[in-house]
N, C-alpha and C positions, 0 to 999 in steps of 0.2 A: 704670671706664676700663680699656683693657687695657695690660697693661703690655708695654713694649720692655723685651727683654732683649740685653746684650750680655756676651761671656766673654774674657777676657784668655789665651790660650796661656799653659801653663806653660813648652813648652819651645822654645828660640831654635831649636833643630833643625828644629820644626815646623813654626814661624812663617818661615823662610827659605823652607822647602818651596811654603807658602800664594803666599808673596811673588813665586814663581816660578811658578807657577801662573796666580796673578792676572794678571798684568805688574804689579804693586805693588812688585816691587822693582828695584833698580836694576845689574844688572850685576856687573863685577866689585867687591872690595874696593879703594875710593881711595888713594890717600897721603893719610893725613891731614897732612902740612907742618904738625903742631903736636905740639911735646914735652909741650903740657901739658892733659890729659883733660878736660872742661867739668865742674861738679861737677853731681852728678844727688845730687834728693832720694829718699826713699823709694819713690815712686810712679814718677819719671820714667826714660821711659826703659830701655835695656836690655833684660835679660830681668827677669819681671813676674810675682810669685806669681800663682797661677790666683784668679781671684776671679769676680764678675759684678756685673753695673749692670744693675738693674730701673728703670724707670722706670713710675710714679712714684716716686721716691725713698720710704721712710718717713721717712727724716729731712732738713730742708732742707740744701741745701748752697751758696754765695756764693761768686761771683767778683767780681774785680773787673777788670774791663776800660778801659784806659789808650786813652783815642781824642781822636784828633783836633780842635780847637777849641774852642771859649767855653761852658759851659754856659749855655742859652736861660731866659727865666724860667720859660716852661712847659713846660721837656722834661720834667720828671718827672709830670704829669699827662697829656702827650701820650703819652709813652713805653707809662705805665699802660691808656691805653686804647685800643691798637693792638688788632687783633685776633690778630696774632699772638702779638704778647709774651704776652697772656693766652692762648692755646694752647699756646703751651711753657711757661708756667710753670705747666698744668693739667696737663702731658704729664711733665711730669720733678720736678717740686718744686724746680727751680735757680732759684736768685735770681743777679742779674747786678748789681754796685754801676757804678759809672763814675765816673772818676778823669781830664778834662779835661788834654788837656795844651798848648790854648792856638793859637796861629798859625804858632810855630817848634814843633813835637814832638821834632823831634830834639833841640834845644837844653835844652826843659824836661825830656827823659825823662834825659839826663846830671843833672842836675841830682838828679833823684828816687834815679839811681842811686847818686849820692854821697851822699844821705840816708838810704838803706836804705826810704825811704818811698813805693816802688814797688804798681805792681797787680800781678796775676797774667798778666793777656794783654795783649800789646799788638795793639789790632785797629782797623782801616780804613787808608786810603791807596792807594798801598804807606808806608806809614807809616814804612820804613826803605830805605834803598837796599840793593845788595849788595854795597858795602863794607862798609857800616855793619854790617850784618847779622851778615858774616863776624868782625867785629872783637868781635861781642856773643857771637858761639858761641865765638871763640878765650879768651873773656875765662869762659866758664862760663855767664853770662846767660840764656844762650837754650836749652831744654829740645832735645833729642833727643828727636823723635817718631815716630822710626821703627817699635818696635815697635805701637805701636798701631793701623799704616796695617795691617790685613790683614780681611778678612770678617766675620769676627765681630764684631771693635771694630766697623770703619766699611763696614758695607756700601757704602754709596752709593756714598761716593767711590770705592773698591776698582771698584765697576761702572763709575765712569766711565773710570778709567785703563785698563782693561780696555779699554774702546772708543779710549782713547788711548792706547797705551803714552807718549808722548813726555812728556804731563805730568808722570809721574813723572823724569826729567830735569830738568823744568825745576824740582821743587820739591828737589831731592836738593844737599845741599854739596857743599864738596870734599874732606870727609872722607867722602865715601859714606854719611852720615846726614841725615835730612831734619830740618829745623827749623819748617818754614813749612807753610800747606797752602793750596791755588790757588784760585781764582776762574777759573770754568771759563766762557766762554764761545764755544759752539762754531759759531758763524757767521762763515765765511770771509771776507767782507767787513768784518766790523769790523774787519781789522786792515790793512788798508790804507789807508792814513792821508791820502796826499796823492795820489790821479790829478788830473789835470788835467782842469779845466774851462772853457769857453768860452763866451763869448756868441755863441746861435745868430742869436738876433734881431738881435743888430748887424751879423754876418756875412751875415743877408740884407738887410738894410736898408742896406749897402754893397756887395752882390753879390759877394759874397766867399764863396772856400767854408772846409771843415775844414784846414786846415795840416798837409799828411802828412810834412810836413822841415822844416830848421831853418829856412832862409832864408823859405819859405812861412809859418812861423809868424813870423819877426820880420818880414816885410811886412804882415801880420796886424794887430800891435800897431802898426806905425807910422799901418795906415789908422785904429785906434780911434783915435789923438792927435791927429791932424791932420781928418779928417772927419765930428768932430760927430757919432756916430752914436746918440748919447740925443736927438739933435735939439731941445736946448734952448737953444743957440745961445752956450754958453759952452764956456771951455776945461777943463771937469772932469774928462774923462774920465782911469782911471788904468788903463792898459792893463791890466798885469801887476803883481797885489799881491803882498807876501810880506813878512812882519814876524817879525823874531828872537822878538818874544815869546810867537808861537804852536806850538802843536808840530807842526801839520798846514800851516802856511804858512810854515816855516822856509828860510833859505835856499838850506838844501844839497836842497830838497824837485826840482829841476827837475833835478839833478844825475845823476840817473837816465837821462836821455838821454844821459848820458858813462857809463854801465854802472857809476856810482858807487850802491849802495843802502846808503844810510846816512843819518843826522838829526845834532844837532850834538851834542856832548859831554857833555850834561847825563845824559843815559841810555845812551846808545851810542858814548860813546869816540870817534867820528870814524871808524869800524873797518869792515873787511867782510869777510867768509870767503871766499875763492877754494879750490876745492880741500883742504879742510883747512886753509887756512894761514890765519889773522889778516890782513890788510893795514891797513897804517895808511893812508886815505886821502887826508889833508891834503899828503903830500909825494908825489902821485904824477901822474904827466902828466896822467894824465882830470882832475883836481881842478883842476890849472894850468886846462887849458881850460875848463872851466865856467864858472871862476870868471872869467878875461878875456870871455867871452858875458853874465854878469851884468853886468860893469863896462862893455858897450856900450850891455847896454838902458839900465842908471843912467845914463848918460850921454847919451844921447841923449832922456831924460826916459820913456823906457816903463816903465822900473818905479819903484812909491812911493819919494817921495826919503824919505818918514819911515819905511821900513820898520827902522833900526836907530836908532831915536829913539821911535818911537808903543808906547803898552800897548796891551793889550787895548781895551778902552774906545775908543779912537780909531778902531784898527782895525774892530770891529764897527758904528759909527757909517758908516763908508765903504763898509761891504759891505751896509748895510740902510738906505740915505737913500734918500729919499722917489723921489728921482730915481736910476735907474739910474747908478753912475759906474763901476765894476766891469768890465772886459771880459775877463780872466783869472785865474785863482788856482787854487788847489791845497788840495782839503780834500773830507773823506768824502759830507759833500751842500752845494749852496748854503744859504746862509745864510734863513730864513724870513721872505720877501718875497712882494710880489706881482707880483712879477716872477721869482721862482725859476725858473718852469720854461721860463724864455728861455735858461739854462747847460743844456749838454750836457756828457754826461763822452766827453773825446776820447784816444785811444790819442796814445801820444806820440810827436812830430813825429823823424822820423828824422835822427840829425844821422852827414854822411858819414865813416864810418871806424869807428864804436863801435855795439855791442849793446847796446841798455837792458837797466838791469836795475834792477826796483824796489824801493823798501825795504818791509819785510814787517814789521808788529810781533810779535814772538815771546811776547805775551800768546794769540794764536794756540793755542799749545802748554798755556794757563794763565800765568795772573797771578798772581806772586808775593810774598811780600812786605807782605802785609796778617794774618798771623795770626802770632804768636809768642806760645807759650806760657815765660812767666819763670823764673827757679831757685826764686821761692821759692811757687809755685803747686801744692798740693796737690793729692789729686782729682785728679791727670790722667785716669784711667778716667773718670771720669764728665763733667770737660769733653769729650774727644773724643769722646765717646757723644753728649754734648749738641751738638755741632757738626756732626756725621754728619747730623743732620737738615736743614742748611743744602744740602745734596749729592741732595733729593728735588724733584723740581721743582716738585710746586707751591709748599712751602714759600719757595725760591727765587722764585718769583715773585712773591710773597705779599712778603714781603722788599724786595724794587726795588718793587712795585705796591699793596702794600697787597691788601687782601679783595677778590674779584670785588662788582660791585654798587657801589665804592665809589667810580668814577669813574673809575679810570685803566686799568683791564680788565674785560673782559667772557667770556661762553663763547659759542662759537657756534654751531649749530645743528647742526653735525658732529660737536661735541662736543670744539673746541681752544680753547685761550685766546688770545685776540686781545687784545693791550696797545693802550691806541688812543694815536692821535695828538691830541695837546692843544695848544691855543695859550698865548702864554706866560701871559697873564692866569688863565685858568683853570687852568693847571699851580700857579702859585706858590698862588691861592687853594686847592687841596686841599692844596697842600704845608702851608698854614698851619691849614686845617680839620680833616684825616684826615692827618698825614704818614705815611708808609710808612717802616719802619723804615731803608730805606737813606738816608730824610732825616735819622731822628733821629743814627742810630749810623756814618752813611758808608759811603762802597764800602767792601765786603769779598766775605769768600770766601762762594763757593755753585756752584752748577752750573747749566748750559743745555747741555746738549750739541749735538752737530750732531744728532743722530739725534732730540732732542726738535724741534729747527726745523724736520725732518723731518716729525716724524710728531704731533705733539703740540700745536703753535703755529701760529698763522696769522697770515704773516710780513704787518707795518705793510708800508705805502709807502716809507716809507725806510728797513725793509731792505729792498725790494724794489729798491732804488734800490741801496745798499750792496752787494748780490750780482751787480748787473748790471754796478757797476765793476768787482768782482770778476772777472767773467765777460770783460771786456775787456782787463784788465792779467793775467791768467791766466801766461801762455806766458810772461809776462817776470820772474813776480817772481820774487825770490832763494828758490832752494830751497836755499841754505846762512845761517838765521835768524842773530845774534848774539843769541845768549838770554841776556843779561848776566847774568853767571854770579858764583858766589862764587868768591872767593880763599882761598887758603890763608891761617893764621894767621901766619905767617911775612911773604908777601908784601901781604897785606890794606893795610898802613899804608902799603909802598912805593907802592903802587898811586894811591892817596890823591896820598900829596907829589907823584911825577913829574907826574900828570892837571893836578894846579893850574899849576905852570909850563910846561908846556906847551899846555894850553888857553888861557893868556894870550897866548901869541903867534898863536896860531891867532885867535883872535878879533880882535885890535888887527889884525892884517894882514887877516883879511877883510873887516873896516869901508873902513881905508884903501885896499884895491884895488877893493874892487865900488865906492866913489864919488868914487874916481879922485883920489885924494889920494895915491896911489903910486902907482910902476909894477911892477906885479908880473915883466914883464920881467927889468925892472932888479933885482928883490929873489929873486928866485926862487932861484938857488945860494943866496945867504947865509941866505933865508928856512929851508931843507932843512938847511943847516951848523948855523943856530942849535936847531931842533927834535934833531937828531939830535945835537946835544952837552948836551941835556936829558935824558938819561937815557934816551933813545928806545927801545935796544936792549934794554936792560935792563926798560921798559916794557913792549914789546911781549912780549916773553916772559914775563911775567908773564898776559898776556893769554892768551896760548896756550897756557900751562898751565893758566890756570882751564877754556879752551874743551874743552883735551883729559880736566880730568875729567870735563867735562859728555857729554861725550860717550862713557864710558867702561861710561854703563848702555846705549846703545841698541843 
């Protein structure tokens, strides 16, 4: 077998130089906002005696990797007879243990912490947020991986950020060291989450055309409530769906027509960049009016009265029942029906006085947040040697797909790999037959570039579908991302407490205005007085110091 070789720089001089070279590094030097250094073992980290990693190893080497959910009865036989896992572990000699952390992770990995009875990686998700994150590096936990991101270590990835400078941003703290490494995918359309879509079929079966304004679109939804246009002779139809507990059909998804691009708190603060600056968007007039345009359709029954009451499960039941009841939503493709391709994705209705502007997911740039290497994880040379491989695309694809041949991809006669499109019956049967390791072990990091979707892949139907949203919300999305960024160690915790009391009022009040249990009228000043004697001020700049380190490499 031939062996990978990788070399560690001996000197930080050198390795800076690379770093700049590559676009692998990031900028100027941060503030790191922490008086107290993370503690680094002999391997991690820093500058790195000169050494090398052959792979095959001669001698074996074991991690243990901390992931996500229940161990299955047959993962360790599935795991074993992956076609990949046996290629890497014929490619490197690494063995890889797994250390289950259950349904809450965050909750069990505290837990392990205060045992001392941790793994070495914590991997899939994002398995930590970037609070949390920031609070595990201030605390020492989480390895500095900086030094290891440069050619020699990690070709691959090193190529990819090459083609993207920005990922290296979105993977860097706010100490100007990187802790995490991305999950690259580089197809412009997956991160646009919620265009808007429309029933074309009801629109011609009522003579009705596309809604290029606001009033044309709420006449729209009033014809689907009142004229039967599934033609089944009952009252089912639900104009306009949108449920809190989806991330693509959320409430603040329609918001975009008020030049609001933003999603609800859980990931993105409520937040959006103008110019540089942060805005909090819950206290601002576009947000007022939205949110009274919701509380009409609620009210006059166009939109689902159980969108802040139904799970998942309800909701998917009403996008995929037998009979069409669906006339509007918000989400990357319709739901897999036989009636799908009656929804059209439509440019959004202009409402008079405001510029849309849509929300953009900043995985875009790289997804963050799925690999952390621990304090007490030796071998770092050789894990990040070993991960570099995750960053080669076939690998990667092999990864999410499992071996060509083996049902879920193919090659095609040009010589790209075509991933096919599977129904769910047949998806879940290979998931249980042949799983692909992103079944056994979860999303994590690996690479697709744009340039591989380009030149190497032959894009499904639904991306073709996903790039032609793409191609329609273009001109409008937000070219200023919130890349939820880390905090300083200092401000990490503040960040935490303010978010909770303030996300409570924002939420209790958006229930009771969009279903008209208040009047936002009437609560609007006191609404702004209570938010902003919540530590608002002191919040938001906390936020905009995180934004302004992030953006201190580009």
């Amino acid at each position: 077998m031939k062996k990978l070789t990788v070399r560690i720089l001996s000197s930080c001089m050198v390795l800076c130089m690379l770093l700049s070279m590559l676009g692998c590094g990031g900028g100027e030097e941060k503030d790191p906002g922490n008086t107290e250094e993370p503690n680094q073992t002999e391997d991690q980290g820093g500058e790195n005696e000169t050494e090398s990693v052959s792979f095959p190893l001669e001698e074996p080497v074991t991690f243990t990797f901390m992931v996500e959910g229940t161990e299955s009865t047959s993962f360790r036989d599935d795991i074993e007879n992956n076609g990949l896992w046996q290629d890497l572990k014929e490619r490197t000699n690494v063995n890889i243990e797994f250390q289950f952390l259950g349904d809450t992770p965050s909750e069990q990995l505290t837990l392990l912490l205060s045992s001392g009875n941790y793994g070495d990686v914590l991997w899939g998700g994002p398995i930590l947020s970037s609070v949390e994150a920031s609070k595990y590096i201030a605390s020492g936990k989480l390895v500095d991986l900086t030094g290891y991101i440069n050619e020699e270590m990690m070709p691959n990835l090193c190529a990819d950020i090459a083609e993207n400078p920005a990922i290296m941003n979105m993977i860097t703290g706010y100490d100007g060291k990187v802790y995490t490494l991305p999950k690259i995918t580089g197809l412009e359309g997956n991160y646009l989450e919620s265009p808007i879509w429309i029933n074309k079929a009801w629109l011609d079966e009522l003579g009705l055309e596309i809604p290029t304004t606001l009033d044309e679109f709420t006449n729209v939804l009033r014809a689907f409530s009142t004229q039967d246009p599934n033609g089944n002779g009952l009252p089912d139809e639900i104009p306009y769906i949108c449920c809190t507990a989806n991330t693509h059909m959320h409430t603040e998804a329609l918001l975009g027509m008020w030049g609001i691009a933003t999603k609800d708190g859980v990931n993105d603060s409520y937040v959006q960049v103008k110019d540089g600056k942060v805005i909090f968007v819950p206290v601002t007039e576009e947000y007022k009016e939205g949110i009274k345009y919701l509380q009409n359709l609620y009210t006059e029954g166009l939109m689902w009265s159980e969108c802040f009451t139904a799970n998942e499960s309800t909701l998917n039941a009403k996008l995929t029942s037998e009979t069409c009841v669906v006339g509007c939503f918000t989400a990357p493709t319709p739901a897999e029906t036989a009636y799908q391709d009656d929804y059209v994705c439509i440019y959004p209705p202009k409402v008079e006085g405001y510029e849309p502007c849509w929300y953009y997911h900043p995985g875009v740039n790289g997804s963050k947040n799925q690999f952390f290497a621990m304090d007490k994880c030796q071998n770092l040379p050789v894990l990040m040697a070993w991960v570099d491989q995750l960053y080669d695309l076939d690998t990667a694809l092999r990864y999410d797909n499992g071996d060509v041949g083996d049902g879920r991809m193919e090659m095609t006669e040009d010589g790209k790999y075509q991933v096919l499109e599977l129904d769910m019956l047949t998806s879940a049967t290979l998931n249980k037959e042949k799983p692909a390791l992103y079944t056994l072990m979860g999303n994590s990091i690996r690479s697709i570039t744009k340039s591989d979707y380009e030149t190497k892949i032959s894009l499904s139907e639904r991306e073709k579908t996903l790039q032609n949203n793409y191609s329609i919300y273009q001109d409008i999305i937000t070219d200023e991302i919130w890349p939820r960024p880390y905090y300083s160690a200092a401000e990490s915790y503040n960040a935490d407490v303010y978010f909770t009391d303030i996300d409570y009022q924002i939420r209790t009040n958006r229930s009771l205005w969009i279903t008209g249990r208040s009047d936002i009228e009437a609560d609007w000043d006191g609404f702004v007085e209570k938010i902003e004697s919540l530590n608002l001020e002191e919040y938001l700049q906390i936020l905009q110091n995180a934004y302004d380190a992030y953006l201190q490499g580009q």
